[in-house]
N, C-alpha and C positions, 0 to 999 in steps of 0.2 A: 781266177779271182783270189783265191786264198793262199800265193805262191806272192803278188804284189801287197797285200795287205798284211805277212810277214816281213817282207821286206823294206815296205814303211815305220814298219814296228822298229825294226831293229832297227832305224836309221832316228827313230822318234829316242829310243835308250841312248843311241851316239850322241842323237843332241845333248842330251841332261848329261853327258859325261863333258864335252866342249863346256856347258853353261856354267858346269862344278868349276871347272880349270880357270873361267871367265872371271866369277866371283872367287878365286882364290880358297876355293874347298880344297885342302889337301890330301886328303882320302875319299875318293869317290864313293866307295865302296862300303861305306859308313851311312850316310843318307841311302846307297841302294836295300842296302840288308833292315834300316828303318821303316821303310816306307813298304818292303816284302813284307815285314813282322807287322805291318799297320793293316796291311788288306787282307794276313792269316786272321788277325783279331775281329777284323770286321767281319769276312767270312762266319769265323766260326758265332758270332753273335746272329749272323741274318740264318744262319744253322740252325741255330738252337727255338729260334723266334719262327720259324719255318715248321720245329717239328711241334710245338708248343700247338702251333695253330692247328695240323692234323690231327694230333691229341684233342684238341677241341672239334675237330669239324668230324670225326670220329665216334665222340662221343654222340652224336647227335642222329646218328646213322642206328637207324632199326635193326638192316640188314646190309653191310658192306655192297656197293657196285663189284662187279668181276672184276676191276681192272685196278679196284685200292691196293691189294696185295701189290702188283707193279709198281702203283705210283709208290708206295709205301717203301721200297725196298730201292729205288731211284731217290728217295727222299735221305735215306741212312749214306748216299754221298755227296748230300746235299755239299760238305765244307769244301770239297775239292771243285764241285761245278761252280760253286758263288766265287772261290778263288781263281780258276782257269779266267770264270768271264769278267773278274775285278781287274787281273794283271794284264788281261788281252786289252781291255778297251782303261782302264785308268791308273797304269803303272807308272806311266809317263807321266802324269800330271801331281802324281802325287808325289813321286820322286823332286820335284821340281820345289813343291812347295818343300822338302825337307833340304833341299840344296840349299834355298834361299834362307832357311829357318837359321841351319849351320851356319851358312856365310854371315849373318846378322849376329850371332852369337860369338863368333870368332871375333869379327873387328869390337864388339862391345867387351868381351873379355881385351883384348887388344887396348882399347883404351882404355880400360880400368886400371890395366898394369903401367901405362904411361901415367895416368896421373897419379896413382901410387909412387911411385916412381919417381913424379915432379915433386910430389910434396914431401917425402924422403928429401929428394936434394934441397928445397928451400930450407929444409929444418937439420940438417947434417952435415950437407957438400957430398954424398956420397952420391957418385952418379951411375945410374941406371943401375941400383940397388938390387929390386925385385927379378928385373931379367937377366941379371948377372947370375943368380942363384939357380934361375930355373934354368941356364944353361948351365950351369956347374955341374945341379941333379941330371940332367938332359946327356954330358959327356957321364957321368958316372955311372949312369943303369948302362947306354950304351957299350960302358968299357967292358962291362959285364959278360961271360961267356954265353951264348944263347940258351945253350944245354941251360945253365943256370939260370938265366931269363926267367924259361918258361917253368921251372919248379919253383920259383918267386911267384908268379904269375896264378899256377894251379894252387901252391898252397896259400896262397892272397885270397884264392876263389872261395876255397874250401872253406877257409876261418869265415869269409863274410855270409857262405850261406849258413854257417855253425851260430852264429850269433842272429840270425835274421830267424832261423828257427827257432833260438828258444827265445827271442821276441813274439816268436806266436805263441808258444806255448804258454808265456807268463799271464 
């Protein structure tokens, strides 16, 4: 039972990778690690609401049952049992819904740049203005050596958390 119920599983992931490719998601792998990061957060939310309630169902106890230490100490991983049973039975689905999210945001970016684009040309003649540019940018980070990329990339990372910090702090 639990050898075909994997292997629906993993044929249920192939599908959302086929439906990505369908609707023209370029990166699969972007809606996959979304949609992971959405059932860590909900996990950790039915977690935290999970130990809140013991805390309360706790208080209310005289004299603990024998068997609260167990429950008690099965409840401290609560985030990993709510996560195993979110991605076994709704990985799929939610993956899906962040495929279709992407793909909708793609073609509306997509058309945004087009009629940017038209209206440029009606008031200029310069044609296909906008997406000329973002290919230009597009060949010039590419020209770029990776090694150097990725020290672009970390030190891009670093300054945005260094300014996001002392937003908290002000």
């Amino acid at each position: 039972m639990a050898i075909p119920f994997f292997h629906s599983y993993i044929d249920k992931i192939k599908a959302t990778k086929k439906l990505a490719r369908e609707k023209n998601v370029p990166v699969w792998h972007i809606p996959l690690a979304n949609s992971i990061g959405m059932l860590i957060l909900t996990s950790l939310y039915m977690s935290v609401y999970t130990w809140i309630a013991i805390v309360d169902i706790e208080k209310n106890f005289d004299y603990p049952p024998f068997w609260w230490g167990a429950f008690t100490y099965i409840a401290n991983w609560s985030p990993l049992i709510y996560l195993s049973v979110l991605c076994f039975t709704m990985l799929d689905k939610v993956l899906t819904v962040f495929i279709l999210f992407q793909a909708a945001l793609t073609k509306s970016i997509f058309n945004g740049i087009q009629k940017a684009d038209h209206k440029i040309w009606r008031k200029t003649g310069k044609d296909s203005y906008i997406a000329n540019k973002i290919w230009w940018v597009q060949q010039k980070w590419m020209g770029i050596d990776k090694k150097n990329r990725q020290r672009i990339m970390v030190v891009g990372f670093i300054v945005f958390m260094l300014w996001y910090v002392s937003r908290l702090l002000t």
